[in-house]
C-alpha positions in Angstrom: -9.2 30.9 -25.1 -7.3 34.3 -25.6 -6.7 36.6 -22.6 -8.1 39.6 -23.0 -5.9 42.6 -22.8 -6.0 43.5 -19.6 -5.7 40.0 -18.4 -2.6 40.0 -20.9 -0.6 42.9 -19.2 -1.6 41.4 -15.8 0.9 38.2 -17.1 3.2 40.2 -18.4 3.5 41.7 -14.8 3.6 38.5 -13.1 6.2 37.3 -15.4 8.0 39.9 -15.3 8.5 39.7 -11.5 10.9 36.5 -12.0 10.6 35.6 -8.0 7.0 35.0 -8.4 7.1 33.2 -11.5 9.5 31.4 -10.7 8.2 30.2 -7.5 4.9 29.1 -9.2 7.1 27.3 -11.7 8.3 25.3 -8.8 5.2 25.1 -6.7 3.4 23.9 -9.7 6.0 21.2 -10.2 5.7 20.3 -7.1 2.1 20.1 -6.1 1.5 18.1 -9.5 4.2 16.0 -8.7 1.9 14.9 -5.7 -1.0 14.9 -7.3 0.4 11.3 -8.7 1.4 10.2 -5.0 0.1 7.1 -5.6 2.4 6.4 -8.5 4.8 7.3 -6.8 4.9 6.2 -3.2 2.9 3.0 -2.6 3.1 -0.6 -1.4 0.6 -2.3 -4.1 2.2 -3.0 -7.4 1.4 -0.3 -10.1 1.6 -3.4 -12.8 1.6 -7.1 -12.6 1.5 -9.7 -15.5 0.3 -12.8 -14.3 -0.3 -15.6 -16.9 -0.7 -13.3 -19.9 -3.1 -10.7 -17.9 -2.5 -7.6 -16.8 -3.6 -6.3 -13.1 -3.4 -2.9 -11.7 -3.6 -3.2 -8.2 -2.6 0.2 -6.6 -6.3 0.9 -8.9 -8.6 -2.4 -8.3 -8.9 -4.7 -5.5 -7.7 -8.5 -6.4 -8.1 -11.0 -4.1 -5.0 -13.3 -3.7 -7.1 -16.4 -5.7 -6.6 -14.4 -8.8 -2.9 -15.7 -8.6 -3.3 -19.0 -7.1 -3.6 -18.1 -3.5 -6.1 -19.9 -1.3 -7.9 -16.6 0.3 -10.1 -14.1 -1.2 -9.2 -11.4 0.6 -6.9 -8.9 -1.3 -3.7 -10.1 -1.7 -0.6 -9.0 0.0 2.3 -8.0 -2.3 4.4 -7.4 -0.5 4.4 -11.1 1.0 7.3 -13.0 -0.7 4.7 -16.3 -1.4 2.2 -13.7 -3.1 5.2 -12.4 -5.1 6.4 -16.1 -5.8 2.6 -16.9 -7.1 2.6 -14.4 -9.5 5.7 -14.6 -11.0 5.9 -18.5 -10.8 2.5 -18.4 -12.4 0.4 -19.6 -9.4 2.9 -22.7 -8.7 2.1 -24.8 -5.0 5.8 -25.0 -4.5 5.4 -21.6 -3.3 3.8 -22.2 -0.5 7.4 -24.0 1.0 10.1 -22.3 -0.6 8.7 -18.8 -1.9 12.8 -17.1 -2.3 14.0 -20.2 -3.8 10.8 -21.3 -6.2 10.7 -17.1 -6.9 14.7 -17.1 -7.7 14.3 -20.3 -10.0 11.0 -18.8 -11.8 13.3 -15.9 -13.1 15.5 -18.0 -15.3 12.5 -19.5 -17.0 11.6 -22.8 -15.5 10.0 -24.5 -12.1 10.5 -28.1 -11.5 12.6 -28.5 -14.6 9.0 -27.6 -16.3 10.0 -24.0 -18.8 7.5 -21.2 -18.1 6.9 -17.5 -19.0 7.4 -16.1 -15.5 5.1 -13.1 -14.4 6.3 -9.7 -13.7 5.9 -7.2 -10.8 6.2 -3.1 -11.7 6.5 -1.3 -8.3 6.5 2.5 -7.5 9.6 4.1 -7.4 9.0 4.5 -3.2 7.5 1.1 -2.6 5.7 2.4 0.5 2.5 4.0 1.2 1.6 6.2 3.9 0.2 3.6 5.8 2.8 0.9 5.2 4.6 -0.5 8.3 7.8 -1.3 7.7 9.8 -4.4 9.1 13.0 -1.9 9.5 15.2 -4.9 11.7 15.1 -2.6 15.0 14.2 0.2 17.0 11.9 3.1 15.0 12.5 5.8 13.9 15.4 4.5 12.1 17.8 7.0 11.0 17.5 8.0 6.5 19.3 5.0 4.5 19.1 3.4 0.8 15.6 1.7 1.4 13.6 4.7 3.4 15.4 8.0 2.4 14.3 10.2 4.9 14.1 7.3 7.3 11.1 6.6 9.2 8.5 7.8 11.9 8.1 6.1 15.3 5.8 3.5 14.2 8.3 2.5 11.0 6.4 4.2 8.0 8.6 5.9 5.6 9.0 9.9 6.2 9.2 10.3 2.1 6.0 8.7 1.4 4.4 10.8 4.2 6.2 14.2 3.1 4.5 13.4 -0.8 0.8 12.6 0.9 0.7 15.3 3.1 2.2 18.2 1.1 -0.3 16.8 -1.2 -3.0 17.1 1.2 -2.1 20.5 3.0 -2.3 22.5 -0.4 -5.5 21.2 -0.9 -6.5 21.4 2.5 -5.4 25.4 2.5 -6.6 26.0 -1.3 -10.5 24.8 -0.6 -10.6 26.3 2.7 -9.4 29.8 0.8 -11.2 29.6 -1.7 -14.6 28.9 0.0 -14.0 31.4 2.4 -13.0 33.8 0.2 -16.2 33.5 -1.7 -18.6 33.4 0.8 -16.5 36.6 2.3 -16.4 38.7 -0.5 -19.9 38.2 -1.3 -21.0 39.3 2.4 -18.3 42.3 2.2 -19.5 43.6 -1.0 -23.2 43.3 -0.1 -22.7 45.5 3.4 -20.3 48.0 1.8 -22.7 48.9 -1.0 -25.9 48.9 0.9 -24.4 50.6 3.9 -27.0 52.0 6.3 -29.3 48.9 8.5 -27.7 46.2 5.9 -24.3 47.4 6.9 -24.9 47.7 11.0 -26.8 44.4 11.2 -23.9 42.7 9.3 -21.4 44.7 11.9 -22.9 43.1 14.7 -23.4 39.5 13.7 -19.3 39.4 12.4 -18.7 40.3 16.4 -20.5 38.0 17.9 -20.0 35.4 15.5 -15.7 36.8 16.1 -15.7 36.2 18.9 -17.3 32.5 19.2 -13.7 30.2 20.0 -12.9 28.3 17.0 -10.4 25.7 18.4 -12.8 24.7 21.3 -15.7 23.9 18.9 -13.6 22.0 16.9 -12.2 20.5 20.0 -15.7 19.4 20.9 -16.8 18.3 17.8 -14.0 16.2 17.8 -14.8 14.6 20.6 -18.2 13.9 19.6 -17.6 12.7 16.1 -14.6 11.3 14.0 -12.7 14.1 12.5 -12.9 13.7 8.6 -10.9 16.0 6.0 -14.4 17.3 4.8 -15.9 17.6 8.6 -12.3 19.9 9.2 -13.3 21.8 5.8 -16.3 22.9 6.9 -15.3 23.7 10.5 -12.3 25.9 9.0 -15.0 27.7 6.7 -17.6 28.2 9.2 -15.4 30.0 11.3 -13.5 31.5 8.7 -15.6 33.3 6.4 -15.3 36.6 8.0 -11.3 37.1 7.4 -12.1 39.0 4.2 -15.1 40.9 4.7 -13.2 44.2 6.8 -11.1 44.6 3.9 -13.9 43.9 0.9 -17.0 46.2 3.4 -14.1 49.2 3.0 -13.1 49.1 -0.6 -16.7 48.7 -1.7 -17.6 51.7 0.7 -15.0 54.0 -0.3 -16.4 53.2 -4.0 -20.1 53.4 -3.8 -20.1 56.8 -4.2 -17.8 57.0 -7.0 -18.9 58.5 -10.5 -19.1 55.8 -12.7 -21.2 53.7 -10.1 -23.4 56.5 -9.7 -23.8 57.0 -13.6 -24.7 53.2 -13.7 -27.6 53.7 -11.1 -29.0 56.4 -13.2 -28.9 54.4 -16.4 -30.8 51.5 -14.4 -28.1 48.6 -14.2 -28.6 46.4 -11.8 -27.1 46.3 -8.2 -25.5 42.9 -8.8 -24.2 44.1 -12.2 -22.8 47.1 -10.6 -21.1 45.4 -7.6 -19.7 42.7 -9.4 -18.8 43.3 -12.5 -17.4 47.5 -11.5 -16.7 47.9 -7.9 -15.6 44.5 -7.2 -12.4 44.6 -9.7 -11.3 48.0 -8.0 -10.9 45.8 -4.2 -9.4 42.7 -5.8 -5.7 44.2 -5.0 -6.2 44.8 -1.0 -8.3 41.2 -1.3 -5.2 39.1 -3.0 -3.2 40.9 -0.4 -4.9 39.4 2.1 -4.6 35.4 0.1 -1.2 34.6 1.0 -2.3 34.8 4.8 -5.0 32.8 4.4 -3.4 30.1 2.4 -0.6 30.3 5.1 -3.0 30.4 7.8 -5.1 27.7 6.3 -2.1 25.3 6.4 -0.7 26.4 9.6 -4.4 26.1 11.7 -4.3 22.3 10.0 -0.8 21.2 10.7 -1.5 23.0 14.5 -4.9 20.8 14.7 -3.1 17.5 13.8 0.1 18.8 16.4 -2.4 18.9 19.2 -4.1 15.6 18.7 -7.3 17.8 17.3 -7.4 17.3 13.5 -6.9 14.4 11.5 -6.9 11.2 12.3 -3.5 9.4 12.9 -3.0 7.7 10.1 -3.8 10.3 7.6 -0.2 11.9 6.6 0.0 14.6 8.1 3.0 17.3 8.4 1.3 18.5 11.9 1.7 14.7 13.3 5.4 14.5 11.8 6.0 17.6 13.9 4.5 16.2 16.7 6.7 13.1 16.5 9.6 15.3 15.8 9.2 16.5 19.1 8.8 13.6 20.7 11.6 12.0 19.6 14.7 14.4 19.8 16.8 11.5 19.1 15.8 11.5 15.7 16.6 14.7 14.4 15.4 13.8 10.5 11.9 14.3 11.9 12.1 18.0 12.7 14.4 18.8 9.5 12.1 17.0 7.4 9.1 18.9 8.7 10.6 22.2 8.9 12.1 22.3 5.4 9.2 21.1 3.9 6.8 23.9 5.6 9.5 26.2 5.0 9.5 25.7 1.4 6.0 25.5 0.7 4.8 28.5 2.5 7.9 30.5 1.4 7.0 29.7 -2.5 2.8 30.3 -1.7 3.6 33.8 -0.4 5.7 35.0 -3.1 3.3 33.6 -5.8 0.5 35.8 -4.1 2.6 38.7 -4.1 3.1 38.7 -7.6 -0.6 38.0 -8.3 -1.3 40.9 -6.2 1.3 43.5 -7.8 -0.2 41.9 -11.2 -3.5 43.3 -10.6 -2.0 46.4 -9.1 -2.4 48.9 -11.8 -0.4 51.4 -10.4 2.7 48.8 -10.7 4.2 47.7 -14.0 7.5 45.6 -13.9 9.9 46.1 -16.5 
């Protein structure tokens, strides 16, 4: 579908501010790089041939009888007999010599009998978030070939952490911005163009509701129920739906009275009409200026919750918990670098992309 022009000469200004594009170039990269986390990082084979069939367990569960194992539980692939089963095509002298019976399979034969040995495609990080690693001593262990970033203090890999939880703090910040952008704007716009009783009634339940203390209730809902991703979502946007309302209530007060809104009361256009469609493009510049705080802010309040014990649960990755660990282990100094390069970099790339999305719909500025 074609831009229209004004939507055109708003790219052109974002483009031409080469810091901002640039920085969504990267950030796009980036965040759909994670999008595929679990191709990338993860302990269940992506792909495994196994007599002439093909199994996709980091998709579907399989229980370990689908390759000759005795249990129908899901297998474990990572076990060396489980590996031996599937690439020795279900053999029983797996079960006493898995690395010898597996080693023997690759040339083409068992027992002296020839067979088509299976195959095993794993993720380029072989580890999942989850995954505890048998790291032969104390944890964390330092960044070497097999964990790159090393690993936390319960032996799962930083990397795979760092790609699930930059992963899950952009989305984390991006739905708690935009539903609190929405249900902000609409409340702004509604008590800036009423004014009068709309606008004090409004005025008095933002102050109460202001001043209500966010991190307790979420400290005692915490306590009463297990915190969830969508449980934190809600929280974040019950309590946050009144950042944008100060700066939406002014822009659509200062332009209520304008000509052109006054014209399209006496020609009968609809409130709605006229809020949304005429005032509300005039205060989108102060409202993008406030985005990249909220973004930031969204990411910052989660990462703080899951510092303090408060947010997510411990095994969800989290770059709060890695922070925590980081200080709790000043003898493994990966774990703060790793967490403050990757907050560094992500925040510092979401700001300037909101900057030039702001100057973009800035009509007074035109880059060259």
């Amino acid at each position: 579908m074609a831009l229209s022009p004004l939507n055109q000469r708003r790219w052109r200004n974002f483009k031409a501010n080469r810091r901002a594009y640039w920085s969504l170039m990267i950030f796009a990269l980036l965040f759909g790089v994670t999008l595929f986390a679990e191709l990338l990082a993860n302990d269940k084979p992506l792909l495994v041939s196994h007599k002439g069939e093909f199994y996709t367990p980091f998709l579907k569960f399989y229980p370990e009888t689908a390759f000759g194992g005795d249990f129908q539980t899901e297998a474990t692939y990572r076990d060396p007999e489980v590996q031996c089963l599937i690439v020795a095509q279900g053999s029983e002298a797996c079960w006493d010599d898995p690395e010898g019976v597996l080693a023997e399979a690759q040339t083409g034969s068992v027992a002296g009998q020839p067979i088509t040995p299976g195959w095993i495609v794993w993720a380029p990080i072989p580890y999942s978030f989850t995954t505890i690693n048998d790291i032969g001593g104390a944890a964390p262990s330092a960044p070497d070939a097999r964990h790159w970033l090393g690993t936390d203090d319960t032996a799962r890999d930083v990397l795979a952490r760092v790609i699930y939880g930059f992963r899950l703090s952009v989305a984390f910040a991006l739905i708690v911005t935009a539903l609190t952008s929405v249900i902000g704007i609409a409340a702004g716009a509604v008590q800036g163009y009423f004014g009068g009783w709309v606008d004090l009634v409004f005025q008095r339940v933002i102050e109460i509701w202001g001043a209500t203390p966010t991190l307790y209730v979420i400290i005692i809902v915490g306590a009463i129920w297990q915190m969830s991703f969508w449980m934190l979502i809600a929280l974040m946007v019950v309590f946050g739906w009144t950042s944008l309302i100060g700066v939406v209530r002014a822009e659509f007060l200062r332009a209520r009275n304008f000509e052109y809104v006054r014209a399209a009361r006496a020609l009968g256009v609809k409130d709605r009409v006229i809020m949304f469609r005429h005032v509300l493009p005039n205060a989108m510049v102060a409202t993008l200026t406030m985005m990249p705080f909220l973004v930031t802010g969204a990411i910052g309040s989660l990462a703080a919750l899951d510092f303090l014990g408060f947010g997510l649960p411990a095994s969800a990755p989290s770059l709060g918990e890695l922070t925590q660990q980081a200080k709790q282990n000043l003898q493994a100094p990966w774990l703060a670098f790793t967490a403050f390069f990757t907050f560094a970099l992500m925040l510092s790339l979401l700001v300037f992309i909101f900057e030039g999305v702001r100057d973009a719909f800035d009509p007074r500025k035109t880059f060259q």
